[in-house]
Kinemage of the C-alpha trace (Angstrom):
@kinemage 1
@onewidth
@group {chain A} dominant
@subgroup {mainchain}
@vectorlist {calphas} color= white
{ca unk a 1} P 143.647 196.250 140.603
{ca unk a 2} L 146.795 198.542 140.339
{ca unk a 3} L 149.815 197.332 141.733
{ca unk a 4} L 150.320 199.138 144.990
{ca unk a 5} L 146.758 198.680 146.117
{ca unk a 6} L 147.118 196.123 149.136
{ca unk a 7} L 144.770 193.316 149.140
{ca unk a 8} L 143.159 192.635 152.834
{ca unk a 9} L 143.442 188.909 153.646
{ca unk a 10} L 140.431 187.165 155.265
{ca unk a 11} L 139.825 188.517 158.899
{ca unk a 12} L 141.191 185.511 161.279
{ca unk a 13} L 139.503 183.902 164.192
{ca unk a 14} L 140.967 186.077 167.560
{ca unk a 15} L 140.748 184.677 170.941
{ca unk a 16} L 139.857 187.903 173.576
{ca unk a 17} L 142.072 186.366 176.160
{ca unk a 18} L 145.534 186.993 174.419
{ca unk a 19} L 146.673 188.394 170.705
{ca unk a 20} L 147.568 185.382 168.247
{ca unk a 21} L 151.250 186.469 166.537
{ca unk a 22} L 150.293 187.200 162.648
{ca unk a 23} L 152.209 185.203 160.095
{ca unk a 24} L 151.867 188.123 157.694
{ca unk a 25} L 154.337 190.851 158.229
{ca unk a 26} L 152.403 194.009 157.448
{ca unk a 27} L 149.414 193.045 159.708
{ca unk a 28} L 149.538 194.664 163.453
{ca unk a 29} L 147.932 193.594 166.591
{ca unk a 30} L 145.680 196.902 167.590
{ca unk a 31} L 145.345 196.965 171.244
{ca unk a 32} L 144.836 199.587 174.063
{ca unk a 33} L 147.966 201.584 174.649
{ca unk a 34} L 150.853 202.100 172.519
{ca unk a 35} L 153.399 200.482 174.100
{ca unk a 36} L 152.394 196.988 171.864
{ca unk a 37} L 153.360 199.445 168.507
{ca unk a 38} L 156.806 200.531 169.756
{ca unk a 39} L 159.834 199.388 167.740
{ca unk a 40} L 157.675 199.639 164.272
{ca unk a 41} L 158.465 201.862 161.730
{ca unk a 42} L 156.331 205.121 161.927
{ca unk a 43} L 154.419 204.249 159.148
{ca unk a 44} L 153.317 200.835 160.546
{ca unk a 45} L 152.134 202.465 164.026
{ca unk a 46} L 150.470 205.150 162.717
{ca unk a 47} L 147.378 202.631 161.675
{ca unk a 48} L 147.456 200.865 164.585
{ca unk a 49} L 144.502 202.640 166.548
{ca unk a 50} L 144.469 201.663 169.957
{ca unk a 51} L 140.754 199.979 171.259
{ca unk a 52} L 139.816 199.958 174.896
{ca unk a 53} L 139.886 196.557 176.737
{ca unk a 54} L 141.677 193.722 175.686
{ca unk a 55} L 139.966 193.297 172.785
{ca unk a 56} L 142.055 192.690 169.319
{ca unk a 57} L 141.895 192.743 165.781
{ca unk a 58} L 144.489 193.351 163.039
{ca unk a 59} L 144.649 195.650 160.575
{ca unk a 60} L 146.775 195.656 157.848
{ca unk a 61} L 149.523 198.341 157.487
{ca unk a 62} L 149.984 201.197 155.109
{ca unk a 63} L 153.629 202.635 154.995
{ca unk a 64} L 155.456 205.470 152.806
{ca unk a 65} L 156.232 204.721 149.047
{ca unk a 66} L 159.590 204.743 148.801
{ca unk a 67} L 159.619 206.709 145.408
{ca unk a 68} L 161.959 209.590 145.778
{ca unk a 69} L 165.090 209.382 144.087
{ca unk a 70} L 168.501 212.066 144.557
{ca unk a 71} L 167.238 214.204 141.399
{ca unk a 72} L 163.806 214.550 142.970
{ca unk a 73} L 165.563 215.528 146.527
{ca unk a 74} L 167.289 217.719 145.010
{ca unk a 75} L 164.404 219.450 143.174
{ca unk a 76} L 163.052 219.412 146.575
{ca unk a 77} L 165.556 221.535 148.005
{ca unk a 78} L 166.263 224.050 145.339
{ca unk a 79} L 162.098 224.532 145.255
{ca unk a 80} L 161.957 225.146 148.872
{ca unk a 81} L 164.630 227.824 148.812
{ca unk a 82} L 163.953 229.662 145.551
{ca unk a 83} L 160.867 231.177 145.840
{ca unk a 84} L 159.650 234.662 144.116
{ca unk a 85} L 161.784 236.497 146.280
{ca unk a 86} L 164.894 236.837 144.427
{ca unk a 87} L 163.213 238.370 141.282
{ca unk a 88} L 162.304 240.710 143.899
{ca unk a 89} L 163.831 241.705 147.059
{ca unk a 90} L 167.751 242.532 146.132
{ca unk a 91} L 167.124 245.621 146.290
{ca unk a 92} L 166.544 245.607 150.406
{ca unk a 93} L 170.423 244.527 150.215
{ca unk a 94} L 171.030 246.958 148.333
{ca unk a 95} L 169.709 249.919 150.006
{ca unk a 96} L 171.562 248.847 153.259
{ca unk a 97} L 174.923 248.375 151.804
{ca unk a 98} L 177.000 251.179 149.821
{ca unk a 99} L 179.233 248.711 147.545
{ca unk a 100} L 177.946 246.350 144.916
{ca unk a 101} L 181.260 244.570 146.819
{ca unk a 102} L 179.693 244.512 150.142
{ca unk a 103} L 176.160 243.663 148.353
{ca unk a 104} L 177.597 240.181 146.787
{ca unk a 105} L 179.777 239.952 149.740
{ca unk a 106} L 176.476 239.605 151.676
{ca unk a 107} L 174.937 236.971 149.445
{ca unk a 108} L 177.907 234.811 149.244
{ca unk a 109} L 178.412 235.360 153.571
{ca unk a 110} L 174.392 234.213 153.327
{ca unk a 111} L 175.174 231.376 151.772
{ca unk a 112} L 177.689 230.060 153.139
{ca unk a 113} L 175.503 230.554 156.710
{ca unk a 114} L 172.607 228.380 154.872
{ca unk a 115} L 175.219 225.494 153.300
{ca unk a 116} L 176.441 225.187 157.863
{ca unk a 117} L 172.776 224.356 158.453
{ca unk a 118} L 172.536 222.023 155.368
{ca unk a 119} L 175.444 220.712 156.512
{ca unk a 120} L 173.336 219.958 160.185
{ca unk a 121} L 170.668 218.974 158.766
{ca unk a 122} L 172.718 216.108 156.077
{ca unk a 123} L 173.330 214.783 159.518
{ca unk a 124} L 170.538 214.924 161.431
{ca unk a 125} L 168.432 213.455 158.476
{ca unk a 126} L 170.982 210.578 158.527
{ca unk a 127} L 170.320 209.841 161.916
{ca unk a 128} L 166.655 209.939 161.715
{ca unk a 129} L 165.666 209.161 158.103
{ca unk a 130} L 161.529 209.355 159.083
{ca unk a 131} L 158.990 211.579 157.748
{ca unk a 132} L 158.596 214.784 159.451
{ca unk a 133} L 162.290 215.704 159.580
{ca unk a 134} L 162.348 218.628 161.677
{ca unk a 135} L 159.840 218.171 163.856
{ca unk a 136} L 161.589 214.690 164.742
{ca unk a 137} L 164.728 216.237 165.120
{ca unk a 138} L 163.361 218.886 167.932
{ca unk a 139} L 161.162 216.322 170.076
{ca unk a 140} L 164.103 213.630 170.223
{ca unk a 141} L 166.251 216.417 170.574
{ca unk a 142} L 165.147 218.675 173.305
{ca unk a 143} L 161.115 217.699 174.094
{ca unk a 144} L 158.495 216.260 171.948
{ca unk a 145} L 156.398 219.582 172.855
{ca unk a 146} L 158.997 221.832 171.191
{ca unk a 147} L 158.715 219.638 168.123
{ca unk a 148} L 154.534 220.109 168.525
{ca unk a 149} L 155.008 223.794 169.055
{ca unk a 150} L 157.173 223.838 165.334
{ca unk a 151} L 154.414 221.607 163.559
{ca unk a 152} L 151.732 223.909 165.236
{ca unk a 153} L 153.274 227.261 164.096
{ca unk a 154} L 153.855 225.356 160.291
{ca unk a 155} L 150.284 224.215 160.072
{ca unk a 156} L 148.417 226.971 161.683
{ca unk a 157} L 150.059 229.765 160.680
{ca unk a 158} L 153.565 229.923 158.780
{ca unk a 159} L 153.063 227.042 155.833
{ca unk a 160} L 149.576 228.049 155.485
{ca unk a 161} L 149.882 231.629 155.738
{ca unk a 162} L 152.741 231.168 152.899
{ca unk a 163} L 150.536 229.638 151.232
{ca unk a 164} L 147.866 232.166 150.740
{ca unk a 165} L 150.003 234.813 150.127
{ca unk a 166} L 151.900 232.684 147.452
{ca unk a 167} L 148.582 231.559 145.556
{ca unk a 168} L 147.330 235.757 145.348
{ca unk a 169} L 150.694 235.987 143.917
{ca unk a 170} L 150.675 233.455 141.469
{ca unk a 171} L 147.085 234.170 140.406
{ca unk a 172} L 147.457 237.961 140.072
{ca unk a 173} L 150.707 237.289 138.056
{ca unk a 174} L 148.971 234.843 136.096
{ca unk a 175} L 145.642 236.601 135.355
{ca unk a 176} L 147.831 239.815 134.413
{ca unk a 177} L 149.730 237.363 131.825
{ca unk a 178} L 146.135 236.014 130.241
{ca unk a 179} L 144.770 239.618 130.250
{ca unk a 180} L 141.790 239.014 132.579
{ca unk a 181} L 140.421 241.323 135.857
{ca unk a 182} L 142.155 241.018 138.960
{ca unk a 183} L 138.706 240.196 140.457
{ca unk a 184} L 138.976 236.595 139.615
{ca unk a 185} L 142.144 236.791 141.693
{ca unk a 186} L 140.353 234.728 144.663
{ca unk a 187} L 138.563 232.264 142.054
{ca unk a 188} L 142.409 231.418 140.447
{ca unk a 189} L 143.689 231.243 144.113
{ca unk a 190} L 141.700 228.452 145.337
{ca unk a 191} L 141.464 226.654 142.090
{ca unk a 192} L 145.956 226.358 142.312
{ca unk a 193} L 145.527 224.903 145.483
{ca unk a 194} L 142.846 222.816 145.180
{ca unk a 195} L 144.952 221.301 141.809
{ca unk a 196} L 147.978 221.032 143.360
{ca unk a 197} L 146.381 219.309 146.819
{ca unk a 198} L 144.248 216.601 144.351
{ca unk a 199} L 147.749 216.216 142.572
{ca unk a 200} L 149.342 215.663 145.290
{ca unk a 201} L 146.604 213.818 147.471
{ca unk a 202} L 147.209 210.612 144.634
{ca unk a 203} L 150.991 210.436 144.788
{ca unk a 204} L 153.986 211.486 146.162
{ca unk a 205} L 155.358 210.526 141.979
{ca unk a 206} L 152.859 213.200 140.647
{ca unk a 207} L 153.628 216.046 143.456
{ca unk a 208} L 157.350 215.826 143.161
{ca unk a 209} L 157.254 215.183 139.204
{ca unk a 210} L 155.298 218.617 139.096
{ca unk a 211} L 157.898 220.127 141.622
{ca unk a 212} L 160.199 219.157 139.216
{ca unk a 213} L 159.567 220.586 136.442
{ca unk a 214} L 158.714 224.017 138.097
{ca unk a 215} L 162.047 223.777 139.691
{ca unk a 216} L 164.067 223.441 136.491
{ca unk a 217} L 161.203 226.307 134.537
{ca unk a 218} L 162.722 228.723 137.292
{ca unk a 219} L 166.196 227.998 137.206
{ca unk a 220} L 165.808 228.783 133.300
{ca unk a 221} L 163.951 231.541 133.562
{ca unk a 222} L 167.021 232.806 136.313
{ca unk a 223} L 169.844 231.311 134.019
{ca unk a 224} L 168.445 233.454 131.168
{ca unk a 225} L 168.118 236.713 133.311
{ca unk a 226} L 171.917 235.912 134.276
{ca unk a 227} L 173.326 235.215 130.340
{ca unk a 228} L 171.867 238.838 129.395
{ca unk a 229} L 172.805 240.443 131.699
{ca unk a 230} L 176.652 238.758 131.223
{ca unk a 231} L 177.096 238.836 127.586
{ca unk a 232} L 174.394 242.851 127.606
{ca unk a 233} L 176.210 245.758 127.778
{ca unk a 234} L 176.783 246.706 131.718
{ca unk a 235} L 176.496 249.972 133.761
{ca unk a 236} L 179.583 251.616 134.344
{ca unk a 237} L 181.942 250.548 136.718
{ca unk a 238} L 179.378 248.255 137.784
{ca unk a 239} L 181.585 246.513 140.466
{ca unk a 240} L 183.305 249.634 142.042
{ca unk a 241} L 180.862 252.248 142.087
{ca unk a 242} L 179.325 253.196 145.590
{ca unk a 243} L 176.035 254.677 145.864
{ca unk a 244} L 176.469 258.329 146.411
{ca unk a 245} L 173.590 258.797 148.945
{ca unk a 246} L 174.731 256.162 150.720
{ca unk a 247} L 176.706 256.254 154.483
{ca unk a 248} L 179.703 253.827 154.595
{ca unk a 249} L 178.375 250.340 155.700
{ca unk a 250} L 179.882 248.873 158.735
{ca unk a 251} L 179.443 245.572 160.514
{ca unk a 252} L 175.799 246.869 161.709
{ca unk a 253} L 174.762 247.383 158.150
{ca unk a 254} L 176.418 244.489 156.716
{ca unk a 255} L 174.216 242.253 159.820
{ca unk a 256} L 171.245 244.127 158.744
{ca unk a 257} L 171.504 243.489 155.242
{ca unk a 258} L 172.231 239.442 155.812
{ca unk a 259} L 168.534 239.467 157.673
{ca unk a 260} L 166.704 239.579 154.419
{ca unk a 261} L 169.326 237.284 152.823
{ca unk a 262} L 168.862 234.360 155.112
{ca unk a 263} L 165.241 234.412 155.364
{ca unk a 264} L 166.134 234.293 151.169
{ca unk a 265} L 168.046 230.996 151.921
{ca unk a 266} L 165.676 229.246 153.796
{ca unk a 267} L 163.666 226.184 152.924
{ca unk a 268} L 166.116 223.491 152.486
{ca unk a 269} L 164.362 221.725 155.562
{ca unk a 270} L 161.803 220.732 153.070
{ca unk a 271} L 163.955 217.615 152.040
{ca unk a 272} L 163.906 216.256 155.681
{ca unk a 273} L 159.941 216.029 155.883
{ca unk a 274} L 160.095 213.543 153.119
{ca unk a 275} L 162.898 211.344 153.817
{ca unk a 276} L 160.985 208.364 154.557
{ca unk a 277} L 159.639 208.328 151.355
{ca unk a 278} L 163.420 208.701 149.548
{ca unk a 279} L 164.861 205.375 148.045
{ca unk a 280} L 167.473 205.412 150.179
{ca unk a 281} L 167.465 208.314 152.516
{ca unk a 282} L 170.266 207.919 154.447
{ca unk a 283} L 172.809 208.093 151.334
{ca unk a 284} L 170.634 210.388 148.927
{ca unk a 285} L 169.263 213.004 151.571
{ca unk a 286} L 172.636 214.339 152.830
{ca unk a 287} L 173.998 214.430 148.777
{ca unk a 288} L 170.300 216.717 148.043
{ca unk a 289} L 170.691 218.769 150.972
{ca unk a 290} L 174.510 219.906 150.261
{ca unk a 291} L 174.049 220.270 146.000
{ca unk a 292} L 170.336 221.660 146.364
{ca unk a 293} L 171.760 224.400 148.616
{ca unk a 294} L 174.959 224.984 146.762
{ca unk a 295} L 173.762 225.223 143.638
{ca unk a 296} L 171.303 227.694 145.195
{ca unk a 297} L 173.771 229.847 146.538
{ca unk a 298} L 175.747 230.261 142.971
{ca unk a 299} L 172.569 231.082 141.470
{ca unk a 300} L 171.297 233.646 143.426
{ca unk a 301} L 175.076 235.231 143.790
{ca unk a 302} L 175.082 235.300 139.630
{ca unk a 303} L 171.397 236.711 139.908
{ca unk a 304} L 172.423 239.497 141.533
{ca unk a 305} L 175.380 240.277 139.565
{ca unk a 306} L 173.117 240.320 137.023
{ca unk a 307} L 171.190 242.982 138.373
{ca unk a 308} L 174.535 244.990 139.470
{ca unk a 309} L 175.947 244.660 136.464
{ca unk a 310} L 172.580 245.673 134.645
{ca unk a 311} L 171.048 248.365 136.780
{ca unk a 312} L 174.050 249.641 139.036
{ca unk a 313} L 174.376 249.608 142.982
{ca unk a 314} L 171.737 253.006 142.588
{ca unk a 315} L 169.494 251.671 140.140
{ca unk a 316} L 169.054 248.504 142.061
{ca unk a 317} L 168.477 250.442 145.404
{ca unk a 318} L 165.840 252.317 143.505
{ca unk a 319} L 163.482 249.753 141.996
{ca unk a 320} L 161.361 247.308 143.754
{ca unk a 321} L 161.260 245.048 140.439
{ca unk a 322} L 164.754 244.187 139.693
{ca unk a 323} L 164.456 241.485 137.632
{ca unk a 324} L 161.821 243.491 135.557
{ca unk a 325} L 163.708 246.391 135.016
{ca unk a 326} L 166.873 244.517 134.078
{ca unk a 327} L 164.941 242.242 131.654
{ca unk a 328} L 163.311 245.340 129.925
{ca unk a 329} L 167.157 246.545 129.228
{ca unk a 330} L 167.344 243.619 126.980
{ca unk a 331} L 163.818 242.459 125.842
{ca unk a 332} L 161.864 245.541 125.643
{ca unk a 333} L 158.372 245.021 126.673
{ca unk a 334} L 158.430 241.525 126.329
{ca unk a 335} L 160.982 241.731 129.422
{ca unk a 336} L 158.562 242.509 131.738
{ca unk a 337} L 156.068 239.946 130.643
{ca unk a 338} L 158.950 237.206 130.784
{ca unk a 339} L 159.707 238.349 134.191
{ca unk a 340} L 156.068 238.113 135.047
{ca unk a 341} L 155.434 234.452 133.586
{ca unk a 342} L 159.228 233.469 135.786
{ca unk a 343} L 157.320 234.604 138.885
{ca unk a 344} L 153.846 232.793 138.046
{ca unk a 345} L 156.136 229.705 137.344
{ca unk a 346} L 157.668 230.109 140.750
{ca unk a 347} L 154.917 230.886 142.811
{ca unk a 348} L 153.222 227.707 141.513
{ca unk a 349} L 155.971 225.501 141.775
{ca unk a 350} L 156.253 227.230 145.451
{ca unk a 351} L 152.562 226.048 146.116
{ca unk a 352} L 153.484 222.601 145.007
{ca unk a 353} L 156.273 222.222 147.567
{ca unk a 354} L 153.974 223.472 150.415
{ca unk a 355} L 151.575 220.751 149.702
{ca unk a 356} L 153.803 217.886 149.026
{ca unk a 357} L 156.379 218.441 151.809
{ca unk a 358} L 154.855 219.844 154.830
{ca unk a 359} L 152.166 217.598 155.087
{ca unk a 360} L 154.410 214.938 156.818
{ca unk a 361} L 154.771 216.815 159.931
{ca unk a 362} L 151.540 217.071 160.804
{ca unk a 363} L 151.334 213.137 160.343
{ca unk a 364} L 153.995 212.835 162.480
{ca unk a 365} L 152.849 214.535 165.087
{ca unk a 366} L 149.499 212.855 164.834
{ca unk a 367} L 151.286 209.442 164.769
{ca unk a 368} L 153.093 210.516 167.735
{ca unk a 369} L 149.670 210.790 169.596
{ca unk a 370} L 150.027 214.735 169.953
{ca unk a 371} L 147.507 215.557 167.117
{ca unk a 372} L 144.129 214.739 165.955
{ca unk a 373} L 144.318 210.829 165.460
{ca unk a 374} L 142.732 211.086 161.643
{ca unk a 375} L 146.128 212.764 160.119
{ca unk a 376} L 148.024 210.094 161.512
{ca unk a 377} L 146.187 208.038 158.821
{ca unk a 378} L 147.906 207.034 155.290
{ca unk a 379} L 145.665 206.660 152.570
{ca unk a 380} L 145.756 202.876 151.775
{ca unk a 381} L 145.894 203.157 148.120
{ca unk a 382} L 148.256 206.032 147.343
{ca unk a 383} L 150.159 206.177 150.482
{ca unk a 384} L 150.240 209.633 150.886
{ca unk a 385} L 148.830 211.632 154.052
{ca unk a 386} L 145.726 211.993 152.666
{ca unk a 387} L 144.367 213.781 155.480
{ca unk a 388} L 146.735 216.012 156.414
{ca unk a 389} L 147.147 217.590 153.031
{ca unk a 390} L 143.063 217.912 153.193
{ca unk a 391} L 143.788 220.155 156.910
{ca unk a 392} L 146.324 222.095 155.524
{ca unk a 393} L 144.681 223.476 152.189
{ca unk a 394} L 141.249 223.758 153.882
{ca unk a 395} L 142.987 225.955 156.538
{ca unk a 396} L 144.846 228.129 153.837
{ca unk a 397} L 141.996 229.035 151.951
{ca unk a 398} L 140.346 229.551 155.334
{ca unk a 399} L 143.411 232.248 155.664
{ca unk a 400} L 142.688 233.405 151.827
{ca unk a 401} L 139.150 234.519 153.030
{ca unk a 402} L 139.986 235.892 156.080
{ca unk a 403} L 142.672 238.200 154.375
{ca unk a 404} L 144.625 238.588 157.253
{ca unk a 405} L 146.983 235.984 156.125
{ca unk a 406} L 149.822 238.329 155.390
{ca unk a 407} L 149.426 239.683 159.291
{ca unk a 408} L 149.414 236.387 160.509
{ca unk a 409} L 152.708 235.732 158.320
{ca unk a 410} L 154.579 238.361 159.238
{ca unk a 411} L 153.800 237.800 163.229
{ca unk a 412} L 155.231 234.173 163.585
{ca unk a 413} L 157.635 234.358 160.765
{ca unk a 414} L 160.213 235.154 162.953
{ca unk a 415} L 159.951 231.755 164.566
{ca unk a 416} L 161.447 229.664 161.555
{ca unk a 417} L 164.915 230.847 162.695
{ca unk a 418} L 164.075 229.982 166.559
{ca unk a 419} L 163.067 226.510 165.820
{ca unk a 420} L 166.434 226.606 162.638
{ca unk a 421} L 168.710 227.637 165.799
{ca unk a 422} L 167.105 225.163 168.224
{ca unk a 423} L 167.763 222.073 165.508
{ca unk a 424} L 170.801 222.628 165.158
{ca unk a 425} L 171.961 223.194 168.670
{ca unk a 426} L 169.889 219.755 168.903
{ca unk a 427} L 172.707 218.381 167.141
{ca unk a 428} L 175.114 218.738 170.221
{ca unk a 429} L 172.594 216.848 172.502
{ca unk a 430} L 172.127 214.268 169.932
{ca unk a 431} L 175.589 213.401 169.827
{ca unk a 432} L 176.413 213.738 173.659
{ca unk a 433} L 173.344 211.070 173.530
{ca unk a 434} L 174.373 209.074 170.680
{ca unk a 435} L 177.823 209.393 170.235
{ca unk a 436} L 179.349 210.591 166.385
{ca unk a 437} L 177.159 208.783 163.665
{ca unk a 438} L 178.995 206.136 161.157
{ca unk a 439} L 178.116 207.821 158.361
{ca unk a 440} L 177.817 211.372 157.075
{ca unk a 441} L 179.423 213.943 159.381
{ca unk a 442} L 179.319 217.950 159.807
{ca unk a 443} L 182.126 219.350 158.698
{ca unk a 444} L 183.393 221.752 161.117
{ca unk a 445} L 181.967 220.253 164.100
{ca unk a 446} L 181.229 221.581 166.923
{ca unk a 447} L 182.338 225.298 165.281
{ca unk a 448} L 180.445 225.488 162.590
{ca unk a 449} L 177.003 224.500 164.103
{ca unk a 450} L 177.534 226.502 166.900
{ca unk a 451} L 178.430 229.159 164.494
{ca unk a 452} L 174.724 229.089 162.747
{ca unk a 453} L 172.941 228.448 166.246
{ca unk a 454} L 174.446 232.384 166.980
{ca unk a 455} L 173.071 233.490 163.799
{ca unk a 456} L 170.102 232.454 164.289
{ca unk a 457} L 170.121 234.383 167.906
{ca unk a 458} L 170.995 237.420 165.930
{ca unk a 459} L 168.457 237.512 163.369
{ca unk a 460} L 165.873 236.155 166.193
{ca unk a 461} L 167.426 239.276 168.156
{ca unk a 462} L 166.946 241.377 165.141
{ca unk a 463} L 163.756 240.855 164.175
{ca unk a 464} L 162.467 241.394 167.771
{ca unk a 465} L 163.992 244.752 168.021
{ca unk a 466} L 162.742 245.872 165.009
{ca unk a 467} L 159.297 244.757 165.575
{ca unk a 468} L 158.698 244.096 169.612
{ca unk a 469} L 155.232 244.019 169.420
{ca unk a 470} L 154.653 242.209 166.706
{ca unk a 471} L 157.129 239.537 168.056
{ca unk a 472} L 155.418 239.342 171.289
{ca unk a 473} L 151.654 238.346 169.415
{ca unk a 474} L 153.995 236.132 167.514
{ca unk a 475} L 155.421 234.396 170.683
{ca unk a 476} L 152.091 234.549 172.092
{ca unk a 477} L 150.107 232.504 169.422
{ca unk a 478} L 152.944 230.508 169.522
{ca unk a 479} L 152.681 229.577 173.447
{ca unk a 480} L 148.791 228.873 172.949
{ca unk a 481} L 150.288 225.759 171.208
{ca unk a 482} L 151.645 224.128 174.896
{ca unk a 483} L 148.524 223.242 176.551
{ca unk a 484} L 146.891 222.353 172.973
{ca unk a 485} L 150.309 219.421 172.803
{ca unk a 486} L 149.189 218.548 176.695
{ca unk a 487} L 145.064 218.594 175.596
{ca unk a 488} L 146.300 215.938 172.767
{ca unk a 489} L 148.479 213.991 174.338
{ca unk a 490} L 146.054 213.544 177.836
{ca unk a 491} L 143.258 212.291 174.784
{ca unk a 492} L 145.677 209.714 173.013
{ca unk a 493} L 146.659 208.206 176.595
{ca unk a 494} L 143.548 207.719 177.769
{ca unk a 495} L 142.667 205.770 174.431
């Protein structure tokens, strides 16, 4: 029998009148209502499935495997921020901005804006070290249905419509590497998530262990793009020259330009969904959270002077494959086939993270009572939420079939930074609440949060303007979410 299977002891003899106290400390008294499970850790209540009547029985508890050490949070948070994008999208900088100045100016001002909400979210994870992390943060926050309304916008359309888009990425990438027809794009598709979910499904060892070694496969593949380009010959006046097309950028352009930047930066949240199963979350999460997004922000700043230095402020603006283009300077042909296999690598390793991570909130908010009682389940031998990670992959290759997963994407995107913003201001209540914490501390505080809760106005703001309609279908499928929290919550109460 393997070592972290838990053997159930012999079912004792219960009296219907009144529970019996349990001598063994990981079996619970199930009885109608939840007030009998409050004080337990979340793990512990979430198998304790309320009966009508007065009836008990116990069950024997499954918590979190406390596996996670500060490399693997780490990995966590430099997966969930690096993405495919930044072999990518530079050039949207640097079509907005008229100096390669003003271009890394933007990346660096992007960073720091992403190390402030690290810096919130070291603190908030201190305070509430359980699995789920942001949604946690918002319902003790502010309401427990503005934490619903994040996990339903994650599960039914932002994680899962990332998802699809990221595994027809990483298969057409990967079946142009092998040489085979794009038409076994949807076949490769499913088969990476249906991998990565089984991988991931046994273990929270095997799911960060692959996360892991995608992470550091990227950060090669990116630390080799940047020694070319350093020690290659360089474009002329690389630095200095302004793009001769181009209007001098203000403060309207520089704002513009940091829009596709921070979306860039996010994804360090990831870390805070699986804090309850870190080692010791309260000392390793805040380190992860502030090095993961550091060591983020220097390599995306060298990445692009890479491509500056490589292709020029004009030849950047002018290519939609930077990273491509700049590689085929050095490597020939074989650039753009290294390129390719970077991108494959970081799609999957993307796909990975989405699976591993994510899948906590929805447990949460099923062991809160506001979701269907089945995800609140942990899977008794490999202590992972078995069957939330079975929702979320059936529902993104759902989206894969549909192909509207891109539509859905871009419609609710927009709401990471309103739920970002709202997290952060949830900081201030905490602390009015709960007084300063003992240990970790935001620096800055109360100007430096407050400073990222107005960015994330603005680039809310921004993205509204730019798109009103498609914002409003956003907020709309968002809203359907409030009576869905009320429907769930009316079913666990009367259970």
């Amino acid at each position: 029998m393997p070592p972290n299977r838990l053997r159930r002891a012999p079912a004792p003899t219960l009296r219907f009148d009144e529970p019996r106290p349990s001598s063994d400390p990981r079996r619970v008294p199930r009885r109608a209502g939840r007030a009998e499970t409050r004080g337990l850790p979340s793990a512990t209540r979430s198998t304790c499935f309320p009966t009508r009547g007065p009836s008990v029985h116990y069950a024997l508890a499954v918590s979190f495997k406390r596996a996670l050490g500060p490399f693997d949070a780490t990995m966590v948070v430099i997966g969930g921020i690096v993405g495919s994008g930044i072999f990518i999208n530079p050039y949207l900088v640097a079509r907005t901005l008229d100096t390669p100045a003003l271009v890394l100016g933007a990346w660096i001002a992007g960073g720091a804006i992403a190390l402030a909400g690290a810096f919130a979210y070291a603190e908030l994870g201190q305070r509430l070290p359980k699995a789920g992390g942001q949604y946690v943060y918002l319902a003790e926050a502010w309401h427990p249905v503005v934490g619903f309304l994040y996990g339903w916008a994650l599960l039914f359309m932002i994680e899962t419509g990332a998802m699809a888009a990221v595994a027809i990425s990483f298969a057409q990438y990967a079946l142009r590497l092998a040489g085979q027809p794009d038409t076994l794009v949807m076949v490769v598709a499913i088969a990476a998530i249906v991998l990565l979910s089984a991988i991931n499904y046994v273990g929270v060892t095997p799911g960060s262990r692959v996360n892991n070694v995608f992470v550091l496969l990227k950060v090669t593949a990116l630390g080799v793009i940047i020694l070319l380009a350093l020690w290659g010959p360089s474009s002329p006046s690389w630095l200095t020259a302004s793009r001769g097309d181009a209007t001098p950028s203000g403060a309207l352009a520089f704002g513009a330009a940091l829009i596709p930047i921070l979306f860039a930066y996010g994804g360090w949240q990831n870390a805070n969904y699986v804090a309850e199963e870190m080692r010791d979350p309260k000392r390793h999460l805040p380190r992860a959270l502030i090095l993961g997004t550091a060591i983020v922000v220097v390599i995306y700043v060298l990445a692009n002077v890479a491509y500056l230095r490589t292709l020029g402020l004009t030849g950047l603006a002018a290519t939609e494959t930077p990273a491509a283009d700049a590689a085929a300077m050095w490597l020939g042909a074989g650039g753009a086939r290294f390129v390719a296999a970077a991108i494959a690598i970081s799609t999957f390793g993307f796909l990975d993270l989405a699976i591993l991570a994510p899948t906590r909130v929805y447990y949460a908010m099923a062991n809160d009572g506001a979701f269907l009682p089945a995800v609140a389940k942990l899977h008794p031998r490999f202590q992972t939420p078995a069957n939330a990670i079975l929702l979320q992959s059936a529902w993104a290759i759902a989206l894969l079939f549909t192909g509207k997963y891109g539509d859905l994407l871009n419609t609710v995107v927009f709401a990471d930074w309103i739920f970002f913003g709202l997290t952060v201001a949830g900081l201030f209540m905490l602390r009015r609440r709960q007084g300063t914490p003992d240990g970790f501390r935001t620096p800055g505080y109360p100007w430096l949060p407050a400073l990222f809760v107005l960015v994330a106005v603005v680039v809310v703001y921004s993205v509204v303007r730019e798109a009103p309609m498609r914002a409003a279908v956003g907020a709309g499928l968002l809203l359907i979410g409030v009576p869905v929290f009320y429907l769930f919550k009316r079913n666990s109460a009367n259970v």
